[in-house]
N, C-alpha and C positions, 0 to 999 in steps of 0.2 A: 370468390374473393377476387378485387379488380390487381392484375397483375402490374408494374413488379410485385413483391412482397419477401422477406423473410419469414422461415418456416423455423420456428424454434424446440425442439425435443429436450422439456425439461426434463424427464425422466434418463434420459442422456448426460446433461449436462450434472444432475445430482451424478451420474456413473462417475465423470470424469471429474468433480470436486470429492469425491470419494476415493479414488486413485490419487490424487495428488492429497490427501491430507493424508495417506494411510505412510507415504511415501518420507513425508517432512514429520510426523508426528514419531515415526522411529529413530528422527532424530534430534528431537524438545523443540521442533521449529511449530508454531504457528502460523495458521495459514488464516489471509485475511481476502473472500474473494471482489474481483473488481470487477463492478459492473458499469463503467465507464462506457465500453464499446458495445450496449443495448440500451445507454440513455438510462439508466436507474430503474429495470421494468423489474418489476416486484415478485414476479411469478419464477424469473430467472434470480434473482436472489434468494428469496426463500425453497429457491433447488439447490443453491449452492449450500446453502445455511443445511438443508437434511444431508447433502454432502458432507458435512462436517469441518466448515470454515466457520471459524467463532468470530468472525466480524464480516462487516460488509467496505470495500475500498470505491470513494465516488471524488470524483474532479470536479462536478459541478454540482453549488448547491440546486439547482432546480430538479437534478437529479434525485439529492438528498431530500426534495420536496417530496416529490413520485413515489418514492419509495415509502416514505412515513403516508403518506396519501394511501399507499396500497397495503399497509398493512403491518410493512417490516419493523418490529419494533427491537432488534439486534443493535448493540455498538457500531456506527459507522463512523468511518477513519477519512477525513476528507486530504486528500494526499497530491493537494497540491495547497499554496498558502491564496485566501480568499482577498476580493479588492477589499479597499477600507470603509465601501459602501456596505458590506454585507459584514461588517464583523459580528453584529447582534446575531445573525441566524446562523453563523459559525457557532460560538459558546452557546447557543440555545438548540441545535441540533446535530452536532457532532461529539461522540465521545472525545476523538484523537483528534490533530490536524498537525501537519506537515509544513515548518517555519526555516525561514532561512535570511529571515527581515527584522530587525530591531523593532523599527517604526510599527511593522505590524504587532510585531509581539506586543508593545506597549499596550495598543487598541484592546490588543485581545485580556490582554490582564485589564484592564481598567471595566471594560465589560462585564468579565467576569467578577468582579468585583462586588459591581453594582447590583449581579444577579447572584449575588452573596454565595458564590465558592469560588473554585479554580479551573484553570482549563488547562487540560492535558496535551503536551505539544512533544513532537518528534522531530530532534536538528538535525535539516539537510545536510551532507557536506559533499561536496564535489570532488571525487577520484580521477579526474580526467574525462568524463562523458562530456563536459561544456555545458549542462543543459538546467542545472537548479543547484544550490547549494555553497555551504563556506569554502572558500577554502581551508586545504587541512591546517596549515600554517597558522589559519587565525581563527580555529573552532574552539582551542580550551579558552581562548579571552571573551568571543561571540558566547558561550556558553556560559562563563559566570557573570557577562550581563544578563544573558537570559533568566539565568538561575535568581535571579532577586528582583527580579520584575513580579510588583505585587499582582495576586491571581492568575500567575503565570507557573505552571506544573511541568520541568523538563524531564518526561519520563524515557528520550532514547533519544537515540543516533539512526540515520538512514542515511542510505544512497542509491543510487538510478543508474543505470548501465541500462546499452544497447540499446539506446532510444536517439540520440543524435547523433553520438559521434562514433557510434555504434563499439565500444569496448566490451570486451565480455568479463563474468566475473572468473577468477581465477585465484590460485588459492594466496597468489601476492596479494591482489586488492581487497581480498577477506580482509586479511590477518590484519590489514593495515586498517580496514574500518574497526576490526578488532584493538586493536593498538589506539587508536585513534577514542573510542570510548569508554576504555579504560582511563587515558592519561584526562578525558571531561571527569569523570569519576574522581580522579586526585585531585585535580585544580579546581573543580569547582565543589568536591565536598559530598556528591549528590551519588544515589547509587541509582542503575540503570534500570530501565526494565525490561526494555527492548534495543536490540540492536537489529537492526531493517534491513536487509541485504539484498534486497533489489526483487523483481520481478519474475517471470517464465525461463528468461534465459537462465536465471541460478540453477533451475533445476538439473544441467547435466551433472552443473560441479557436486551439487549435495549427491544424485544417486552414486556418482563414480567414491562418494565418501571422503572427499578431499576438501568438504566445506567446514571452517574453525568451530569448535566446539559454542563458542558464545554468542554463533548467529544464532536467533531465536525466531525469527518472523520474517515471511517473505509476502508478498503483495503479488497473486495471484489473478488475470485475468485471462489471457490467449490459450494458456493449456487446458484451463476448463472448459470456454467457451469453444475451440476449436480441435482440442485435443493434440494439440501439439507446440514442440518447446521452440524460441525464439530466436534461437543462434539459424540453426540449418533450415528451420522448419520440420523437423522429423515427426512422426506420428509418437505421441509419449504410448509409454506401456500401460494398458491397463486402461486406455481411454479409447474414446472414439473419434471420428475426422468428420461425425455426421448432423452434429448434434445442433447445428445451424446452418439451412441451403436457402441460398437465394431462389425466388422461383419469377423466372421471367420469360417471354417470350423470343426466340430466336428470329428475325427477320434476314 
């Protein structure tokens, strides 16, 4: 094989979605894994799926193409919101998708509509990362516009830490995503199904056992594909650091 190249060991990478779901599922969290940082390769997702992650998480539909192209026929969560060019291939190949936009929302129920049901969305809200989401201040009113947008299904609350403005989660910004999709629950009427609490880095806060009982679902990519958690970089327990090597020549 012509060098550079990535060497990929799914047998590794099923080890290390099998440590990290044994880890979140003792405590009701769902784990959904993302395969964002291999471009959607089908052979790495269906390791993560024998892993034992009940969904698949992608940023890019062409991903989401690849993926149904290779096989994966699993719930995928598209976790970032799509342009208004692509809303058809949103409600026609994502279970979930991740909103934080009116205007979209509207597209996506009227879509949805047309293809005679509803499409299941999770509202961003922004905890101080800067990087997607309501603010908190103006989510329970953002959320009961959402909530009566025909063919539009608000089934959770999410947020994103350690990606731009690099925060970690900590059991303050739990509680307050917790706080926070409770008080959508009263004002808009609607009961949750998931509350999203972010990515790799969660994972110190859940093992140390100081993450709120009503986070349910984390969005999973660098610890299984790298086997390790996003704050320090540390090697997670129970996983591997090997499970994808570049292979290139030294000059």
């Amino acid at each position: 094989m012509q060098l550079p190249y990535v060497e990929i060991d799914v047998l590794a990478i099923e080890q290390n979605a099998r440590a990290i779901v044994e880890l979140c599922s003792s405590a009701g969290i769902e784990v959904t894994g993302v395969t964002k940082g291999v471009f959607g390769h089908p052979e790495v997702a269906t390791a993560m799926l024998r892993g034992g992650v009940g969904s698949i998480g992608e940023s890019r539909l062409d991903n989401v193409a690849r993926l149904r192209a290779g096989g994966v026929d699993s719930p995928i969560m598209l976790i970032r919101p799509p342009s208004l060019a692509r809303i058809a291939e949103t409600v026609g190949e994502v279970a979930v998708s991740y909103q934080s936009d009116l205007t979209t929302l509207e597209r996506i129920g009227a879509e949805a509509v047309v293809a005679g049901g509803a499409h299941d969305v999770i509202l961003m809200v922004d905890l101080g990362e800067r990087r997607e989401g309501v603010l908190p201040d103006d989510l329970p009113r953002f959320a009961n516009e959402a909530a009566v947008i025909p063919g539009v299904r608000v089934v959770g609350i999410g947020t994103n830490l350690t990606c731009f403005a690099g925060l970690v989660p900590t059991p303050d910004n739990m509680s307050r995503l917790v706080e926070l999709a409770e008080r959508v629950e009263r004002c808009a009427g609607i009961e949750l199904a998931w509350i999203s609490a972010g990515s790799s880095s969660a994972l110190p806060l859940l093992a140390d056992g100081r993450m709120p009982e009503r986070v349910n679902h984390l969005r999973i990519g660098e610890a299984i594909l790298l086997g390790r958690e996003t704050v320090h970089h540390q090697p997670w327990p129970g996983a591997v650091q090997d499970a994808m090597l570049l292979r290139a020549e030294v000059v």
